[in-house]
N, C-alpha and C positions, 0 to 999 in steps of 0.2 A: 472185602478189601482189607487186608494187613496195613501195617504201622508203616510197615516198606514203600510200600505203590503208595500211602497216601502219600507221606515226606515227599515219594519223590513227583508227584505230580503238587505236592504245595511249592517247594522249592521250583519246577520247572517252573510252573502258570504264573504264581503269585508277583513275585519279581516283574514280570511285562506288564502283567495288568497294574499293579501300581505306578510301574513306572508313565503308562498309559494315562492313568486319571490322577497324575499328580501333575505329572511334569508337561501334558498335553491337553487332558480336560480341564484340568481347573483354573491353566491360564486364558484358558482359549474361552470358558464360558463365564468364570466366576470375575477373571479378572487379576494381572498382577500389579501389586504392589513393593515399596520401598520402603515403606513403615510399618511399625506395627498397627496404628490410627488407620492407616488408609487401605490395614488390611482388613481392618475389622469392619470400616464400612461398607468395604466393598460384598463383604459375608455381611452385611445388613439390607445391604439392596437384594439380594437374593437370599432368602433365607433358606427357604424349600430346597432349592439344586445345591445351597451350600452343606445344610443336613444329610442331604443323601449323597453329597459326593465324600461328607466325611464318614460313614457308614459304611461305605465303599472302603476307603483307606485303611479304616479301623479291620475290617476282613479280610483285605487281602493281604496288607503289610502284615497283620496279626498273624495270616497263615501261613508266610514267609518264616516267621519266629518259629510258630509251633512247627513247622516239617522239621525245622534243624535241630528243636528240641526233640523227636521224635527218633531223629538218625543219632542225635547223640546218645541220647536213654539207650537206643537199642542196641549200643556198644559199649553200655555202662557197666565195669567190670571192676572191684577192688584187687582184684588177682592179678592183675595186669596192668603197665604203665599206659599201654594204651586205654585198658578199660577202668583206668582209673583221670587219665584225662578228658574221657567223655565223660564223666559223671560230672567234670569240673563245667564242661562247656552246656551241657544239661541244663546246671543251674547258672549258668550265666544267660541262657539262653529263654529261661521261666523270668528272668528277671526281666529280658529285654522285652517281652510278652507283655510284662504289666506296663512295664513304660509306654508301650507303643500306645495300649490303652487308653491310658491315663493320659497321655501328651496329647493327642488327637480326639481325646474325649472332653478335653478344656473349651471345646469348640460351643460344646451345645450351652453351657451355661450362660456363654456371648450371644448367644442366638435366642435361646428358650427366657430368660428375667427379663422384665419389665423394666424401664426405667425407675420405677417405683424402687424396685429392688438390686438395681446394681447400673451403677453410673458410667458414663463414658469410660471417669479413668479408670476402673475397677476392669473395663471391659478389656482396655487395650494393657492394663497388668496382665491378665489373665492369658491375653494373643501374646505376650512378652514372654508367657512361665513356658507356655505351649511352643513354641518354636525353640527356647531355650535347652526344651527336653530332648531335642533329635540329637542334641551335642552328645548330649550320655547315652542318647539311643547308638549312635555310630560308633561311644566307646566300647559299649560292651558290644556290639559286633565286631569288632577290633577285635577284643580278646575271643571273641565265639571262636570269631574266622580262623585265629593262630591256633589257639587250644583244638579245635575237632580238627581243624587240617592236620596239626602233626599228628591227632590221634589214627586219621585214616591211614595217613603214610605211614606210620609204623606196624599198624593191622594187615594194610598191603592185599584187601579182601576187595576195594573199589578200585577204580582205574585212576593209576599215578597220576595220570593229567589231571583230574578232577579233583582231584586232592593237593596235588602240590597249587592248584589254581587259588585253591579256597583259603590255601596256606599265604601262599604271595598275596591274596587281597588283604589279608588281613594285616601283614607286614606292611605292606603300602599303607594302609590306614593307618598302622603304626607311627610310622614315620609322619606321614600328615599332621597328628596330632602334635609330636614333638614340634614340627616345624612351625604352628600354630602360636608357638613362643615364640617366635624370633622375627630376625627381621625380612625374613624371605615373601615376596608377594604371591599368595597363594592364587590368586584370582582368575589364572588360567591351569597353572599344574595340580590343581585340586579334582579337574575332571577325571583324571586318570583313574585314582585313587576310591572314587566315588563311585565309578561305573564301574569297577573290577568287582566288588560286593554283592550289587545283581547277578549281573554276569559270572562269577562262578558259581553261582546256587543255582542259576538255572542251567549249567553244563553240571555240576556236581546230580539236579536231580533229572538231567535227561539220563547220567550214567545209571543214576538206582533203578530209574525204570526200565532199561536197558537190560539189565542184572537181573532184572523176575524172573 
């Protein structure tokens, strides 16, 4: 298996199945919350399904990152403006890798210490840093999305839909972020902007596999 078919079967699969056990298992078994305290209890009552549904998260979101760090490297070129904006989306995209890590890996330290060794509030600090981190995980997908979307459009070697898709989510998140300042109520046009993210990485990597 090449760099290609993997990307493009990370980018299709990864995105559903996260979206799967984020946004459908782990309310449906772990339980939602409104705080950070009554998030962390509720990941107290269940420790077991809470560890492996973060283990899960950490794989597939993580494999999300690496497919696009994969298609970007692979058009990582200083010769060229395009293959010199994949180099940029590359490392934006090793960067967003580690964050996904580190964000969703704050879990186990809530879970794994003793009260002996880390306190209620120490715990729900920790649920505080951890949910804090998707904010910069969405920025640098923001930048991922714009940077290798114009890079594919200008390469013009993947299919324009796929590319200008990947381009537009990232814009849209663009603009989300701005508007994040101001006085607009994001609390229902945030969906839009949110779901376009998934959604063109798994049309961008139904096209690479399509492309073998």
């Amino acid at each position: 298996m090449n760099s290609k078919t993997l990307s493009g079967w990370m980018l299709t699969a990864a995105p559903i199945l996260f979206f799967l056990i984020i946004f459908i298992a782990w309310p449906a078994i772990i339980g939602e919350a409104d705080t950070a305290a009554e998030e962390v209890k509720l990941m107290l009552d269940k420790p077991l399904l809470t560890s492996i549904f973060t283990l899960l998260g950490v794989l597939v979101f993580g494999s999300m990152s690496i497919g696009f760090t994969l298609l970007a490297w692979s058009r990582a070129d200083g010769a060229t403006t395009e293959g010199t904006l994949a180099s940029i989306a590359a490392v934006i995209f090793v960067g967003l890798t580690a964050m996904i890590i580190v964000g969703l890996g704050l879990t186990y330290p809530i879970l794994g210490e003793g009260e002996e060794n880390l306190a209620e509030a120490d715990r729900i600090t920790l649920m505080v840093v951890s949910n804090s981190m998707f904010a910069a995980v969405f920025l640098a997908w923001t930048l991922g999305n714009i940077i290798l979307g114009a890079a594919l459009l200008i390469e013009n070697k993947i299919n324009r839909i796929a590319s200008g898709l990947l381009l537009l989510s990232g814009i849209l998140l663009f603009i989300m972020h701005i508007l994040a300042g101001s006085d607009v109520d994001l609390d229902v046009i945030w969906i839009v902007p949110f779901m376009s993210a998934p959604v063109s990485a798994v049309v961008l990597g139904i096209f690479l596999l399509r492309s073998e």
